[in-house]
N, C-alpha and C positions, 0 to 999 in steps of 0.2 A: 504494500500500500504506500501508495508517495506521501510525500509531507501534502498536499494540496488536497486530497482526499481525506489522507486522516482528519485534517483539517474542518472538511466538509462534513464529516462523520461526528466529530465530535459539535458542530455549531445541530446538525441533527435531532443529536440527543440531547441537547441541552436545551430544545425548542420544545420535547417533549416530555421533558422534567418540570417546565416554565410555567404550568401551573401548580407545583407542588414547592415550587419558590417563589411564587409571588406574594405579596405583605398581605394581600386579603385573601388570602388559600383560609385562614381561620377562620377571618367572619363568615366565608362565604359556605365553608362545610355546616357551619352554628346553624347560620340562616336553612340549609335544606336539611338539619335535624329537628329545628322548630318547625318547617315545613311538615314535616312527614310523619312526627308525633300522633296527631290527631289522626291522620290516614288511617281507612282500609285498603288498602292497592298491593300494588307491587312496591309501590316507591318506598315504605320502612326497609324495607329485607335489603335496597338495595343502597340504602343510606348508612344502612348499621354495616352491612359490610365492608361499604368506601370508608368509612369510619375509622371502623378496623384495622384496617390495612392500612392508613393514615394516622394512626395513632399518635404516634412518636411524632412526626411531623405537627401535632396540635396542640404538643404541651404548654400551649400559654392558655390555650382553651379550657384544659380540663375541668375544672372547677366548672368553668359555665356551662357544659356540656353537661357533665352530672348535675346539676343543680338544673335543669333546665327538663328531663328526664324526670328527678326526683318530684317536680314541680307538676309537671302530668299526669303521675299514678295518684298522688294526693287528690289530685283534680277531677281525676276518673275516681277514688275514691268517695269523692262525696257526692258526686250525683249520683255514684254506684249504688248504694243502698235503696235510693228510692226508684230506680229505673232498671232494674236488675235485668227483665222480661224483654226490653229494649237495646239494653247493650251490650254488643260485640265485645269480651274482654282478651280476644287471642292476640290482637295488636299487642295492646296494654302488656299482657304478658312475656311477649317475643322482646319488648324493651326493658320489662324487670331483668331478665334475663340477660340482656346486653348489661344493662346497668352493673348489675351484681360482677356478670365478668372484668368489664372496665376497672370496678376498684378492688379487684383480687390481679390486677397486670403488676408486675414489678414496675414498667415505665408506666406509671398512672402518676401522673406530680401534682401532689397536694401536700400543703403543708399541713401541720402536728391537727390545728383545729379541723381546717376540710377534711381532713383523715377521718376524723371521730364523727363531723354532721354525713358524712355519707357510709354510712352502713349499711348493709344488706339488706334489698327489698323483697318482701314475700306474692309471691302470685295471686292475684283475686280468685278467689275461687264463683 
């Protein structure tokens, strides 16, 4: 491979890493997991997984990401009692579940307090 190729190869790949370094790669992931929250579609499954795989890439996020999750099952929580007949809880679920994973990851960065406000969430039955 010449120098002028490599050259070419590596502006390439660095055009397709260019959204996973751009300054709002965070807001912009936050944005479509507040998006996709309330969802029944496809789009949870396929947010919690870009997610996933971007993990470490969001660590300035973390907090607000859990806390944003945590703030949803609360939420589904309390209309949950009085609307049980009506609502869908497998979403809700599939996110406790993210959730819980996220703060069992070694690279999940929370400091001593976020540590302690994000504990394990239980699935609605």
């Amino acid at each position: 491979m010449t120098k002028s190729q490599l050259t070419a190869r590596v502006a390439e790949l660095e055009s397709l890493a260019a959204p996973a370094l751009d300054k709002d790669f965070c807001n912009i992931v936050v944005s479509a997991i507040r998006y996709a929250l309330p969802r029944h579609s496809y789009m949870p499954s396929l947010t919690r997984e870009y997610a996933w795989r971007h993990w470490p890439r969001l660590s300035k996020m973390h907090w607000c990401i859990l806390r944003d999750i945590r703030e949803h099952y609360n939420d589904v929580l309390n209309i949950y009692e009085d609307r049980k007949e009506l609502m869908p809880v497998y979403d809700t679920n599939e996110w406790v579940q993210f959730y819980n994973k996220l703060i069992a990851r070694e690279d999940t960065h929370l400091d001593h307090n976020e540590r302690q406000e994000h504990t394990p969430l239980h699935p609605i039955k």
